[in-house]
DSSP file (Angstrom, degrees, kcal/mol; ACC not computed):
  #  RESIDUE AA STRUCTURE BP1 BP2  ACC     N-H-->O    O-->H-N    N-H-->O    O-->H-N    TCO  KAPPA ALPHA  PHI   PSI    X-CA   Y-CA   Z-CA
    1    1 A X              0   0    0      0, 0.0    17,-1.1     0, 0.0    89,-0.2   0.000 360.0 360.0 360.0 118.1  125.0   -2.1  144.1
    2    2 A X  E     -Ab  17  90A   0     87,-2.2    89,-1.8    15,-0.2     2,-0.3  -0.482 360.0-170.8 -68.1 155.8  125.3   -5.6  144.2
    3    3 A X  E     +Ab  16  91A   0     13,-2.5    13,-1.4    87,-0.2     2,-0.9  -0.843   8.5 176.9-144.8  88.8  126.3   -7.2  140.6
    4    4 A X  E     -Ab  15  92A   0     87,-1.7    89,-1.3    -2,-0.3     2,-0.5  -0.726  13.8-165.7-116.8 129.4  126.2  -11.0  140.5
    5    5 A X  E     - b   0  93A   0     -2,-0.9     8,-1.1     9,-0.9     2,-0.2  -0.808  13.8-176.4 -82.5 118.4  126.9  -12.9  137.4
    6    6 A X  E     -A   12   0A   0     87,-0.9    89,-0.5    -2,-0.5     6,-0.2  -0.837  23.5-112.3-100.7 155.6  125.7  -16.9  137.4
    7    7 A X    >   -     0   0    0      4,-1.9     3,-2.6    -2,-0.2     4,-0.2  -0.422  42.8 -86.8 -71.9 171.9  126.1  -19.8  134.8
    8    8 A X  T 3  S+     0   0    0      1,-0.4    -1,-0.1    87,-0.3    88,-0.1   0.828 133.4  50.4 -39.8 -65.1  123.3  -21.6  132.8
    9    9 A X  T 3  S-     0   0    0      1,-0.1    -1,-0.4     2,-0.1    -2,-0.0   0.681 121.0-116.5 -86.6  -4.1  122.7  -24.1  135.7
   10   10 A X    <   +     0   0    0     -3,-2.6     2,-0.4     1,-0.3    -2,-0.2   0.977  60.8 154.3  94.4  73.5  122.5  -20.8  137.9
   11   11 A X        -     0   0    0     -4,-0.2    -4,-1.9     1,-0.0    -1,-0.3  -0.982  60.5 -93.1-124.7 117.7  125.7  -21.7  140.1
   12   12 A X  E     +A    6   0A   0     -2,-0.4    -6,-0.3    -6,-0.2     2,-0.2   0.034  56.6 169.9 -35.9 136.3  127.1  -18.4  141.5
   13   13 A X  E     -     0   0A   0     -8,-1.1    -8,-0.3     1,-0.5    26,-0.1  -0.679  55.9  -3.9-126.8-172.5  130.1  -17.1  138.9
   14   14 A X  E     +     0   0A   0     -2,-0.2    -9,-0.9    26,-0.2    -1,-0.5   0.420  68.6 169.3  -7.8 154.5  131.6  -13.8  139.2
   15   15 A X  E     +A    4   0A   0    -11,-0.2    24,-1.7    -3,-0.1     2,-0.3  -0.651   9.2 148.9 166.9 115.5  130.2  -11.3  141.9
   16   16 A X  E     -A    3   0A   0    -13,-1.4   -13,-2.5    22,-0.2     2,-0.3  -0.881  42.8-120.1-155.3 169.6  131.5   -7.7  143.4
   17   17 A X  E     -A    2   0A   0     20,-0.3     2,-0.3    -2,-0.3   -15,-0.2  -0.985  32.9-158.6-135.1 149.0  129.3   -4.7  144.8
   18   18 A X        -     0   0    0    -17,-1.1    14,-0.2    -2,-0.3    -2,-0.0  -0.997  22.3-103.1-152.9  96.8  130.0   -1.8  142.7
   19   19 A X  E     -D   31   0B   0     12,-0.9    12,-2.7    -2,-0.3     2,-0.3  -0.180  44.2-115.0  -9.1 123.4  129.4    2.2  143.8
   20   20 A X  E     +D   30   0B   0     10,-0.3    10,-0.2     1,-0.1    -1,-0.1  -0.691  41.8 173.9 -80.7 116.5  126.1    3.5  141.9
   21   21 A X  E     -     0   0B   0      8,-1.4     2,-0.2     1,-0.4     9,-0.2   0.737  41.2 -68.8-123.4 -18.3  127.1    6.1  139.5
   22   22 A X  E     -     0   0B   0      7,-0.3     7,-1.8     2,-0.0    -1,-0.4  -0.762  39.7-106.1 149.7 149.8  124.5    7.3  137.4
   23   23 A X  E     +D   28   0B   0      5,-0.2     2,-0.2    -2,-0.2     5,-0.2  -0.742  34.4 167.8-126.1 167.8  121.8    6.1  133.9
   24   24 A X  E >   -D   27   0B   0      3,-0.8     3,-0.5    -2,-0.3    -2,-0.0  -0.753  59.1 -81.9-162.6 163.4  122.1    7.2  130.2
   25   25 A X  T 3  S+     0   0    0     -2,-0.2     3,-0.1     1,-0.2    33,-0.1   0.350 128.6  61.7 -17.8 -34.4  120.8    6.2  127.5
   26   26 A X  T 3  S-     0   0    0      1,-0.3    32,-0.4    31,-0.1     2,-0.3   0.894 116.2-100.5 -88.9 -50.1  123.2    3.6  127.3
   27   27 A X  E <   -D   24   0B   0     -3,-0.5    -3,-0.8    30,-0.2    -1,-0.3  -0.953  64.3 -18.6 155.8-153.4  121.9    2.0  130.6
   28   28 A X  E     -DE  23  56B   0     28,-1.9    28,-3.7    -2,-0.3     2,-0.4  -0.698  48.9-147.0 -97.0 158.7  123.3    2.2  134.2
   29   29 A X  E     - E   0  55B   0     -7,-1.8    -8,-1.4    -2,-0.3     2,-0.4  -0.972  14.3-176.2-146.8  99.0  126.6    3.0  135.1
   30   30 A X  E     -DE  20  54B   0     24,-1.2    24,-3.6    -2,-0.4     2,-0.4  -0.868  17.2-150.4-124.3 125.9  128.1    1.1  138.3
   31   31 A X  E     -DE  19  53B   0    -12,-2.7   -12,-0.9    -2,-0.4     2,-0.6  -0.813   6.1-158.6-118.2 123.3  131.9    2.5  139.3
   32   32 A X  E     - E   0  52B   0     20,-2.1    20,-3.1    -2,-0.4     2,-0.3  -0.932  16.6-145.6-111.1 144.6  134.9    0.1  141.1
   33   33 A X    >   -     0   0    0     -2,-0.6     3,-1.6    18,-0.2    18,-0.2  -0.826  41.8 -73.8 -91.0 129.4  137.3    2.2  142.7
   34   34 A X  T 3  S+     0   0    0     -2,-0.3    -1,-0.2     1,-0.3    15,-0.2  -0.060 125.1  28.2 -32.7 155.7  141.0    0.8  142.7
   35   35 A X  T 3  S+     0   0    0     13,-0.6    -1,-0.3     1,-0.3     2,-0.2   0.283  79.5 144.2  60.4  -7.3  140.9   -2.1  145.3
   36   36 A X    <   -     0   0    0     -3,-1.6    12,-3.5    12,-0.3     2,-0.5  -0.478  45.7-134.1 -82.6 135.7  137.6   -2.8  144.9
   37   37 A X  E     -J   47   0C   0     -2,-0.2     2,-0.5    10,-0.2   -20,-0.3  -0.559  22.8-176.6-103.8 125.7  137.3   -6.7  145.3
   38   38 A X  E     -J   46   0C   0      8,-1.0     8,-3.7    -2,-0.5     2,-0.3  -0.928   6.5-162.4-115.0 142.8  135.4   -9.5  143.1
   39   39 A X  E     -J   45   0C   0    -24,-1.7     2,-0.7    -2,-0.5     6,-0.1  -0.967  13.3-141.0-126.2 120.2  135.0  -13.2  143.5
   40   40 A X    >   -     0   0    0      4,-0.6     3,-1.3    -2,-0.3     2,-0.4  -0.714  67.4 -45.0-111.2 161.2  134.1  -15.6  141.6
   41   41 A X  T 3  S-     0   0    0     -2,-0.7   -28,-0.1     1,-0.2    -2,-0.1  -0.606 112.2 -40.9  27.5 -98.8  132.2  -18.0  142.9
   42   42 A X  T 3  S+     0   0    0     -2,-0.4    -1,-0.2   -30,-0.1     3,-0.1   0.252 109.0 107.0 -93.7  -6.4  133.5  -18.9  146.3
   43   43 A X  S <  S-     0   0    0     -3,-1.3     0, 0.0     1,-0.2     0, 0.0   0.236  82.2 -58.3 -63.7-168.5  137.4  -18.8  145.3
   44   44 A X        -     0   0    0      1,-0.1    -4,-0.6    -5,-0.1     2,-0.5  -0.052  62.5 -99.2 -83.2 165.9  139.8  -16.1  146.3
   45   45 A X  E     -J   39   0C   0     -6,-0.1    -6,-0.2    -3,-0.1    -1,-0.1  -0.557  25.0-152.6 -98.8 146.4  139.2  -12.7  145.6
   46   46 A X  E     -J   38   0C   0     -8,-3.7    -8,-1.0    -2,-0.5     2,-0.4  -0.223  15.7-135.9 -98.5-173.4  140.6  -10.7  142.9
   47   47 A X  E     -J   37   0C   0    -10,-0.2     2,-1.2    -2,-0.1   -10,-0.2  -0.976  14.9-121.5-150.7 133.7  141.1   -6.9  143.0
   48   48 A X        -     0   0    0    -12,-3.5   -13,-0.6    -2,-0.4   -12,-0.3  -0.496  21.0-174.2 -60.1  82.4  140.6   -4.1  140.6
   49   49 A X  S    S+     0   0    0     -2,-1.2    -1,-0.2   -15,-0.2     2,-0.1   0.875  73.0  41.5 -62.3 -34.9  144.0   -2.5  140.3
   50   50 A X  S    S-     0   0    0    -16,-0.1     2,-0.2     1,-0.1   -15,-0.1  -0.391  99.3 -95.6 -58.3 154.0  142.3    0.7  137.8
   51   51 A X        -     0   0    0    -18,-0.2    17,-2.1    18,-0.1     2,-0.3  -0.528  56.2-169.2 -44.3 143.4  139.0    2.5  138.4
   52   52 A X  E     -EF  32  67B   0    -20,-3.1   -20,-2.1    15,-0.2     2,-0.4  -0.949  20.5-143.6-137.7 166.5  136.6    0.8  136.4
   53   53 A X  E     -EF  31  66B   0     13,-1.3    13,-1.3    -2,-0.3     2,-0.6  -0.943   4.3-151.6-120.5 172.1  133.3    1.1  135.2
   54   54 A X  E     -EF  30  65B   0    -24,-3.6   -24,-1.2    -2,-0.4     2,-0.7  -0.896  10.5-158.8-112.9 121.9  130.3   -1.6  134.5
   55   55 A X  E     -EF  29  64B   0      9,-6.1     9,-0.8    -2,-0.6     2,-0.6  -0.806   9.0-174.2 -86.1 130.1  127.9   -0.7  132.0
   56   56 A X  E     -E   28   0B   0    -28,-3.7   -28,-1.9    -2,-0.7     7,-0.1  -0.816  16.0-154.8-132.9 110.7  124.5   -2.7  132.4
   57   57 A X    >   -     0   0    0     -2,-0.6     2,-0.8     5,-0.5     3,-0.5  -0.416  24.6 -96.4 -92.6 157.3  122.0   -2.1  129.5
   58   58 A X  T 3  S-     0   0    0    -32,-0.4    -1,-0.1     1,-0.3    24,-0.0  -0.632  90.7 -27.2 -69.5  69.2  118.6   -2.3  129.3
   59   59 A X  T 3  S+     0   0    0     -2,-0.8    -1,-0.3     1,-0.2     2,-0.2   0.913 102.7 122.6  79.8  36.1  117.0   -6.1  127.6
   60   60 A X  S <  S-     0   0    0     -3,-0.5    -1,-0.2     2,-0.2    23,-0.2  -0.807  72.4-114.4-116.4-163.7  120.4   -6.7  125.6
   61   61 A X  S    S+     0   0    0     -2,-0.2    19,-3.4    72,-0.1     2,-0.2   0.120  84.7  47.4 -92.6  16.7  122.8   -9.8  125.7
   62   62 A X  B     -K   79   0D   0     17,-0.4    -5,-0.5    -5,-0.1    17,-0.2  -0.891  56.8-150.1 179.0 156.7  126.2   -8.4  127.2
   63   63 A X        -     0   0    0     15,-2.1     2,-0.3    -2,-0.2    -7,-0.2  -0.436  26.2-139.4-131.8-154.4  127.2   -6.3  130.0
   64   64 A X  E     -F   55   0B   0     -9,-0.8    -9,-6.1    -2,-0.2     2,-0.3  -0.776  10.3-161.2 170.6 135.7  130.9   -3.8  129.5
   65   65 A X  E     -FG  54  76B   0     11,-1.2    11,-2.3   -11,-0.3     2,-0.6  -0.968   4.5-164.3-100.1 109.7  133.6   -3.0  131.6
   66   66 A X  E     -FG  53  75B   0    -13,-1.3   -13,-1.3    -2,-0.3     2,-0.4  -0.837  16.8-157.8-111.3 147.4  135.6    0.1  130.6
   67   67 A X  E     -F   52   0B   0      7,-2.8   -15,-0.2    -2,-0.6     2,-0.1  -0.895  14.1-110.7-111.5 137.0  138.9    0.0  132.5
   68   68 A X    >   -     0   0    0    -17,-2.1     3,-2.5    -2,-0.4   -18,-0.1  -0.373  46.8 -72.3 -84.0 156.0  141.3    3.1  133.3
   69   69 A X  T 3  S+     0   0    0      1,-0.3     2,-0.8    -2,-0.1   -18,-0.1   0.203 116.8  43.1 -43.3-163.7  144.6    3.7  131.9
   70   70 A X  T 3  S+     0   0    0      1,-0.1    -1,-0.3   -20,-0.1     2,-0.1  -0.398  92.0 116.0 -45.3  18.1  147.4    2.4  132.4
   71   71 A X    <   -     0   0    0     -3,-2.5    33,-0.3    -2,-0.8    -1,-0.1  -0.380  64.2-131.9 -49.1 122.3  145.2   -1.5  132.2
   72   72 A X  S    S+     0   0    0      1,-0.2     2,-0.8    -2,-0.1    32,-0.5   0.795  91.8  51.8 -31.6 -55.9  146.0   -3.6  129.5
   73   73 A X  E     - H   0 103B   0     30,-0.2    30,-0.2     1,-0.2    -1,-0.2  -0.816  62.2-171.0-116.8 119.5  142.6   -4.4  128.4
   74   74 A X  E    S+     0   0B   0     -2,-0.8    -7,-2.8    28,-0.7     2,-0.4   0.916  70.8  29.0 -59.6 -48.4  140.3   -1.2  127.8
   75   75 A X  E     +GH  66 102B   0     27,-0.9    27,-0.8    -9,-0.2     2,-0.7  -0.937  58.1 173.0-118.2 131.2  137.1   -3.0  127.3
   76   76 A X  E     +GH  65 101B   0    -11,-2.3   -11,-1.2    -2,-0.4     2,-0.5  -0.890   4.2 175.0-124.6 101.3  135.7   -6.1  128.4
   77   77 A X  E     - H   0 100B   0     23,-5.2    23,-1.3    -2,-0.7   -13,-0.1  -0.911  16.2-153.4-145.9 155.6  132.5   -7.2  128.0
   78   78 A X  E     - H   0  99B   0     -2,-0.5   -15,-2.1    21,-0.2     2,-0.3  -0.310  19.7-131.5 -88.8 131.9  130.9  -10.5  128.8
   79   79 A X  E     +K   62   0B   0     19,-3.2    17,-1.2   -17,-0.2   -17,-0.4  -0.619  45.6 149.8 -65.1 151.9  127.8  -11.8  126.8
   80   80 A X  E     - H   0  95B   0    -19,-3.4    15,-0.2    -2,-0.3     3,-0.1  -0.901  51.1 -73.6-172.7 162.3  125.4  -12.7  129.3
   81   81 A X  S    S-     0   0    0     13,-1.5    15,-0.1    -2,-0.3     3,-0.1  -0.006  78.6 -62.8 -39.2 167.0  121.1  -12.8  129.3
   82   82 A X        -     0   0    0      1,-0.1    12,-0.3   -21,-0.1    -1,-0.2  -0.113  69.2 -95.7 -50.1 164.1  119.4   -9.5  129.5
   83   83 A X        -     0   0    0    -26,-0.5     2,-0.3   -23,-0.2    10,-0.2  -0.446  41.8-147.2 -78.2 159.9  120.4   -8.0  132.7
   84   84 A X  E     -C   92   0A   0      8,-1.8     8,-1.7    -2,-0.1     2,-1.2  -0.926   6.0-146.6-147.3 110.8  117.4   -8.9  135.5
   85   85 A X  E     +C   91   0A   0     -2,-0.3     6,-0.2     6,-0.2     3,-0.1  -0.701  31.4 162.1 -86.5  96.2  116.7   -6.3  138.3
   86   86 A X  S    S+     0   0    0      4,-1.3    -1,-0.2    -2,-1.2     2,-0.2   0.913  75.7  10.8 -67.2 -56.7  115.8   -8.9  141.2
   87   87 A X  S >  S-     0   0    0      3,-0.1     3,-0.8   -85,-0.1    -1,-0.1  -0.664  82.2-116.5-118.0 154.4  116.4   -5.9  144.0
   88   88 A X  T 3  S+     0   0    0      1,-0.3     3,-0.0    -2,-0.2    -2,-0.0   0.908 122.0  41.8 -68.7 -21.0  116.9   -2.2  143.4
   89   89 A X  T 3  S+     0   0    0      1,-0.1   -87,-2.2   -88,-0.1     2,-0.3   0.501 109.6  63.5-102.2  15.7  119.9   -2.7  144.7
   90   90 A X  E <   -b    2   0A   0     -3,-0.8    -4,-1.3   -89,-0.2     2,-0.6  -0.907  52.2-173.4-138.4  99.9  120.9   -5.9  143.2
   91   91 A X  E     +bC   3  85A   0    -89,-1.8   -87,-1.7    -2,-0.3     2,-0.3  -0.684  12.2 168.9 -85.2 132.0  121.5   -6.8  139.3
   92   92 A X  E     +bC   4  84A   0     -8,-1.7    -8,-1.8    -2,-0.6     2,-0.2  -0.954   3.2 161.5-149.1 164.8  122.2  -10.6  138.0
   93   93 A X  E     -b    5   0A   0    -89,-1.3   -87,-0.9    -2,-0.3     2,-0.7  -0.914  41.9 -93.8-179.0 147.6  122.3  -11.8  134.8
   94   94 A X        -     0   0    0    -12,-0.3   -13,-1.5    -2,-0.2   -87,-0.2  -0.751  25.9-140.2-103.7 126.9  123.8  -15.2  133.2
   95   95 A X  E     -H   80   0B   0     -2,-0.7   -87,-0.3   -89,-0.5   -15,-0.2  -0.175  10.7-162.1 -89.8 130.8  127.5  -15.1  131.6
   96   96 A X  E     -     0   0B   0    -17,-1.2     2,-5.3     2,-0.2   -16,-0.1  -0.221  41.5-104.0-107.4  38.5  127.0  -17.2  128.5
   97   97 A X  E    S+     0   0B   0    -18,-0.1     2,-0.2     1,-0.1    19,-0.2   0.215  85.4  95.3  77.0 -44.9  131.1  -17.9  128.0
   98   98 A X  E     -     0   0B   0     -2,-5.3   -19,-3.2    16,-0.1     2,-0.5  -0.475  48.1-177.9-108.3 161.0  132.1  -15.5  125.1
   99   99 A X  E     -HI  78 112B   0     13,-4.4    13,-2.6    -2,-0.2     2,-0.3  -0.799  22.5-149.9-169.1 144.2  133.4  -12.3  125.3
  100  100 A X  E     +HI  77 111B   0    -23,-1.3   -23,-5.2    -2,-0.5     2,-0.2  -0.529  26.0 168.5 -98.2 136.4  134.7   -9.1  123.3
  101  101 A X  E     -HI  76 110B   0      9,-4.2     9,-2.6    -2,-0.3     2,-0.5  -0.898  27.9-132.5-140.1 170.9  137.4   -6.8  124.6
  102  102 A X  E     -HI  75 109B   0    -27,-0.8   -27,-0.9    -2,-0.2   -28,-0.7  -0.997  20.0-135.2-127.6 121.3  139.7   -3.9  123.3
  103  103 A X  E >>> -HI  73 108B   0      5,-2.3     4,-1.5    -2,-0.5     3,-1.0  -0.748  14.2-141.0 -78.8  97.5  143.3   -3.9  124.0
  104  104 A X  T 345S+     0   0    0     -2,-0.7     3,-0.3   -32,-0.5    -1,-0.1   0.650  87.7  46.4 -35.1 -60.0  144.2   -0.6  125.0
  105  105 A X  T 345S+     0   0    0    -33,-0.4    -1,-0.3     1,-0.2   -32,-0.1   0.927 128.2  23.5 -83.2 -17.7  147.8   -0.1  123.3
  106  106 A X  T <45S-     0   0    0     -3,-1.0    -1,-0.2     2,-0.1    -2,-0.2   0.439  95.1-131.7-102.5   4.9  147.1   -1.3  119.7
  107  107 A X  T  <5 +     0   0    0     -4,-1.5    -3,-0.2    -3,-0.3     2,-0.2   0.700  49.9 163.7  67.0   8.6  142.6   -0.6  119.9
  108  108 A X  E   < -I  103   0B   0     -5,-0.6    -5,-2.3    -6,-0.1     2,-0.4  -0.585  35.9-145.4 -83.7 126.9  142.6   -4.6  118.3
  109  109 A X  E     -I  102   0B   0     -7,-0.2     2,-0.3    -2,-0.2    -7,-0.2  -0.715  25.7-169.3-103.0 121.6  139.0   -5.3  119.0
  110  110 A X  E     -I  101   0B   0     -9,-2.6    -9,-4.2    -2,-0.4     2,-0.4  -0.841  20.1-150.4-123.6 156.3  139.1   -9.6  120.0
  111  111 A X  E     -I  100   0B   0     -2,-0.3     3,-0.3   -11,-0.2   -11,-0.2  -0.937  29.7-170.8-118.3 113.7  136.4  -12.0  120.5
  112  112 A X  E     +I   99   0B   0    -13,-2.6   -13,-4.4    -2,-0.4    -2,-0.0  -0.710  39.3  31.0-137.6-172.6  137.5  -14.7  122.9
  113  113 A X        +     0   0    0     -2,-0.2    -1,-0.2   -15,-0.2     0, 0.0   0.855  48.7 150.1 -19.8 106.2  136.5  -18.0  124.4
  114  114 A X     >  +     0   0    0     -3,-0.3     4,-1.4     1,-0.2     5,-0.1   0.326  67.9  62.1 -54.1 -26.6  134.9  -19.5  122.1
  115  115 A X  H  > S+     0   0    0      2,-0.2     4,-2.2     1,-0.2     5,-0.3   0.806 100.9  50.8 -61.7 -48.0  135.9  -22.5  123.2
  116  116 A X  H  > S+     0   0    0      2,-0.3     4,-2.3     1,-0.2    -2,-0.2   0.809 106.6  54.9 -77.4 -32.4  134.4  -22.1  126.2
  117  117 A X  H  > S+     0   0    0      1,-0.2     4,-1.5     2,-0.2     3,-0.3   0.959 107.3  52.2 -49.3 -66.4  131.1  -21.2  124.5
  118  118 A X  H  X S+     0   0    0     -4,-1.4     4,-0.6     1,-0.3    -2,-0.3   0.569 112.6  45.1 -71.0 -33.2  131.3  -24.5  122.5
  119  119 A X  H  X S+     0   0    0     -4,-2.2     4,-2.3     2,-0.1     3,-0.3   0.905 111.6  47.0 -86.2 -46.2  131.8  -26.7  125.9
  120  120 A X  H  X S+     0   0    0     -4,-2.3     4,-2.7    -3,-0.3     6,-0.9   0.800 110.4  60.8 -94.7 -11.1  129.0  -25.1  128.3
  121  121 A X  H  < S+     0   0    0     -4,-1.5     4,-0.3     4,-0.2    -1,-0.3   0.931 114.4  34.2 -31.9 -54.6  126.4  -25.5  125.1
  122  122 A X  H  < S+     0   0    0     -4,-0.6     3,-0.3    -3,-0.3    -2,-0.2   0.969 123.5  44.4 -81.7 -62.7  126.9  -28.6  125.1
  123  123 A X  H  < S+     0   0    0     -4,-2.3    -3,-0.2     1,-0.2    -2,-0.1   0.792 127.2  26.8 -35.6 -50.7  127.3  -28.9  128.9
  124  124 A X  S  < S-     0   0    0     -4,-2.7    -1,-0.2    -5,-0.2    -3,-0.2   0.449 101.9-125.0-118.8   9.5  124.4  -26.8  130.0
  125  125 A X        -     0   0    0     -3,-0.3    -4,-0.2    -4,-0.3    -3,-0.2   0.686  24.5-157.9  70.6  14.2  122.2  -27.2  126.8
  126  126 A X        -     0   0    0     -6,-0.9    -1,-0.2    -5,-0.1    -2,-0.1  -0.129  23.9-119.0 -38.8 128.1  121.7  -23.5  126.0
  127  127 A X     >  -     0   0    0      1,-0.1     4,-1.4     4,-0.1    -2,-0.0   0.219  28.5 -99.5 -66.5-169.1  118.5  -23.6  123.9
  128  128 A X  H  > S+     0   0    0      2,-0.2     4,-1.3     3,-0.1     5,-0.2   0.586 120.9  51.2-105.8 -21.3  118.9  -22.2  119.9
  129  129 A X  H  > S+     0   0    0      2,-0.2     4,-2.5     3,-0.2     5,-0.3   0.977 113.1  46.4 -87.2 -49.7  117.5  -18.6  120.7
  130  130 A X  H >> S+     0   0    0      2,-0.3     4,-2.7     1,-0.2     3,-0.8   0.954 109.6  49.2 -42.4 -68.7  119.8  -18.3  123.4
  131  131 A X  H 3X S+     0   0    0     -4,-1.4     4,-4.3     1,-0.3     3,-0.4   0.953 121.1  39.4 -39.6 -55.9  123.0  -19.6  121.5
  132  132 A X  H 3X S+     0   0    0     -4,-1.3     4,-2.0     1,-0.3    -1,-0.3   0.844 109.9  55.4 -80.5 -19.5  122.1  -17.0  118.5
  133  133 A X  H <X S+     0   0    0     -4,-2.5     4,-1.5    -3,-0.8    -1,-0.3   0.839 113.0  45.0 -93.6 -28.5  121.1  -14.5  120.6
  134  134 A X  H  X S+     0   0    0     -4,-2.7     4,-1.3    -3,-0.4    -2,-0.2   0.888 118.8  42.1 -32.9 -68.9  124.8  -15.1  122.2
  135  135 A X  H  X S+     0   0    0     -4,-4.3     4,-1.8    -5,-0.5    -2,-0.2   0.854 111.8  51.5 -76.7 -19.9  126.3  -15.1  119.1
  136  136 A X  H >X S+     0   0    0     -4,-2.0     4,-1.1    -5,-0.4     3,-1.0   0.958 113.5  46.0 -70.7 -71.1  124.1  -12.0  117.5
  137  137 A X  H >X S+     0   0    0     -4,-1.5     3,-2.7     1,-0.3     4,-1.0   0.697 110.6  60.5 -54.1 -90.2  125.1   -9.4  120.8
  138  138 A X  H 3X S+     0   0    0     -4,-1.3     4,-2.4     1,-0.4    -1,-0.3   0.479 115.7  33.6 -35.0 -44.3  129.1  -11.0  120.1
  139  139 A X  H <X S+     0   0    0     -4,-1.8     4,-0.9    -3,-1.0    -1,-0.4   0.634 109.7  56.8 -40.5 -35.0  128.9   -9.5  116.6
  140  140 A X  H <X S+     0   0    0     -3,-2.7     4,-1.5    -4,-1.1    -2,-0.2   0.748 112.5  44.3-112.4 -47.3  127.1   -6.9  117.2
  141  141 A X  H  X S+     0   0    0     -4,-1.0     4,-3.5    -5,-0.5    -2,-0.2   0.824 103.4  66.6 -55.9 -44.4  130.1   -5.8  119.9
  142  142 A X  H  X S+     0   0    0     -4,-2.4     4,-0.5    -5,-0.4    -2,-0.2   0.965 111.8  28.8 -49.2 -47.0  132.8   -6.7  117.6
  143  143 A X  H  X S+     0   0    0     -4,-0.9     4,-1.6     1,-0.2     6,-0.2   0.736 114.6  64.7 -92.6 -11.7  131.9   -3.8  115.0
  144  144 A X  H  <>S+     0   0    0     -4,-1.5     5,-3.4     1,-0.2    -1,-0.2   0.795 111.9  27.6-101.5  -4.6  130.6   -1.6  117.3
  145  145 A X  H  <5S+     0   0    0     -4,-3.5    -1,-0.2     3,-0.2    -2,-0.2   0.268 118.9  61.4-114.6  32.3  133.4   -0.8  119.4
  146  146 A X  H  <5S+     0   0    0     -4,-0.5    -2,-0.2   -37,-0.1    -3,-0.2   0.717 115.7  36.1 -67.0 -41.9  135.7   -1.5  116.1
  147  147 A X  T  <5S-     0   0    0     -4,-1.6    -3,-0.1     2,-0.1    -2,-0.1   0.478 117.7-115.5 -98.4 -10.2  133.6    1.5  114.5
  148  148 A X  T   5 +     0   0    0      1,-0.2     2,-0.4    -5,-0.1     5,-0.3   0.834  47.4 172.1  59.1  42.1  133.4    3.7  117.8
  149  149 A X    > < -     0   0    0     -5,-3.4     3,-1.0    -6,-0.2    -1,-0.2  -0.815  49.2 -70.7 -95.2 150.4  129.9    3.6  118.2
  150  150 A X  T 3  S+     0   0    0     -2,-0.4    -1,-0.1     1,-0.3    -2,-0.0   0.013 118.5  42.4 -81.0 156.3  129.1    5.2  121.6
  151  151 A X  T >>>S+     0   0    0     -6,-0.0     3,-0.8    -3,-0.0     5,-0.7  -0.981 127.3  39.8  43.0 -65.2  129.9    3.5  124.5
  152  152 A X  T <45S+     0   0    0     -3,-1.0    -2,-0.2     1,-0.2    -3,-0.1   0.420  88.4  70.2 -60.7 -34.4  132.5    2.9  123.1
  153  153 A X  T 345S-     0   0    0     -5,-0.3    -1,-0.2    -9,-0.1    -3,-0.1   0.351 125.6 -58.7-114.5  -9.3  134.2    5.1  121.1
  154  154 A X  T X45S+     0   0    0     -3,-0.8     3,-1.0    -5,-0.1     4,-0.4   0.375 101.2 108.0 148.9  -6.9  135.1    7.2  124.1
  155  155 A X  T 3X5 +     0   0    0     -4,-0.5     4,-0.6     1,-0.2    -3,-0.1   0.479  67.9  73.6 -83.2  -0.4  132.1    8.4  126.2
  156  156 A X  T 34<S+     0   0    0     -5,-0.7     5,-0.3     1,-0.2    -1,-0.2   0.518  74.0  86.5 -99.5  17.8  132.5    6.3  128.9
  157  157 A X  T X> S+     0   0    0     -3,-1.0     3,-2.5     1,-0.2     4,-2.3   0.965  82.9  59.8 -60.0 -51.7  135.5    8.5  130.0
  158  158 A X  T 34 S+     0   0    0     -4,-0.4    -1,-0.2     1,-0.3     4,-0.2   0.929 107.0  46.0 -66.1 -36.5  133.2   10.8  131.8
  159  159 A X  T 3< S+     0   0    0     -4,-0.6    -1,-0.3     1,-0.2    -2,-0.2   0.087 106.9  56.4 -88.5  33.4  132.0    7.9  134.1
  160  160 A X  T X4 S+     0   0    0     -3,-2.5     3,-1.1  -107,-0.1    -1,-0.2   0.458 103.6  55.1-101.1 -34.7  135.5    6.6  134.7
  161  161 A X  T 3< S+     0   0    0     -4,-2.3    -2,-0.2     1,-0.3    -3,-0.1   0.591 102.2  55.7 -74.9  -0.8  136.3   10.1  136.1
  162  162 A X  T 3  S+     0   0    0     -4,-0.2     2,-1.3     1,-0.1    -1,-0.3   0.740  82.7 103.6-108.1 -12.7  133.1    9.9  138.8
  163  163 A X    <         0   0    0     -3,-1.1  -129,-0.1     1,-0.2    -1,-0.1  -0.330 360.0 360.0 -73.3  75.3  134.7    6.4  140.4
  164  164 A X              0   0    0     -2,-1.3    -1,-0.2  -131,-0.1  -131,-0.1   0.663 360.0 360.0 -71.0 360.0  136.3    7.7  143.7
């Protein structure tokens, strides 16, 4: 499954194709195997040193990454528009800057650049539903994998384990 993320002005950002793993309730469930390679934009390409998985939900703001031990940051996930299925096999959606992660050895649940939010607002004019709708899903992420509510809280274990 292709997975490409663009900015606001729609200029390619992040972008990997991603093993098909399975839907929930939560949404679809897209698996990188260690080695599995991402680029963003046209720069060099990085590699997944863990299994990971992508969560991609269903009309909400944010997409999540759960990452396998031993990775430093358990959960990552990007605010972005709703996800948009262009192709069946192809997902895109646009990363709107901020984003909440979990650090694996102490659980401290962060919301970070903000900064970055605060420049491409300005930069790429995100309209006012967008910006709160940005800023509602970044709240909404902080307390709910601060509280454990699923995803989060540990259920995405079983789709880490299907990643060959």
């Amino acid at each position: 499954m292709r997975v490409v993320y663009t900015k606001f002005d729609g200029s390619l950002h992040w972008h990997h194709t991603l093993q098909y793993l399975g839907e929930d309730e939560h949404g679809t469930w897209l698996g990188a195997a260690a080695g599995t390679t991402s680029q963003r934009g046209e720069g060099p390409k990085a590699v997944f040193v863990q299994r990971a998985v992508k969560l991609i939900p269903v009309g909400l703001w944010w997409t999540a990454t759960f990452y396998a031990a031993p990775e430093a940051t358990e959960i990552y996930c990007d605010i972005t528009s709703p996800p948009k299925w262009p192709e069946e096999n192809c997902v895109t959606m646009v990363d709107l800057d901020l984003d909440v992660l979990r650090l694996r050895a102490n659980q401290q649940v962060l919301l970070v650049d903000e900064d970055e939010f605060a420049e491409h607002r300005v930069r790429y004019g995100y309209p006012s539903d967008v910006i709160r709708s940005a800023e509602q899903a970044a709240a909404w992420l902080q307390a709910a994998i601060g509280d454990g509510t699923e995803p989060f809280a540990g259920g995405y274990h079983q789709w880490v384990e299907k990643v060959r």
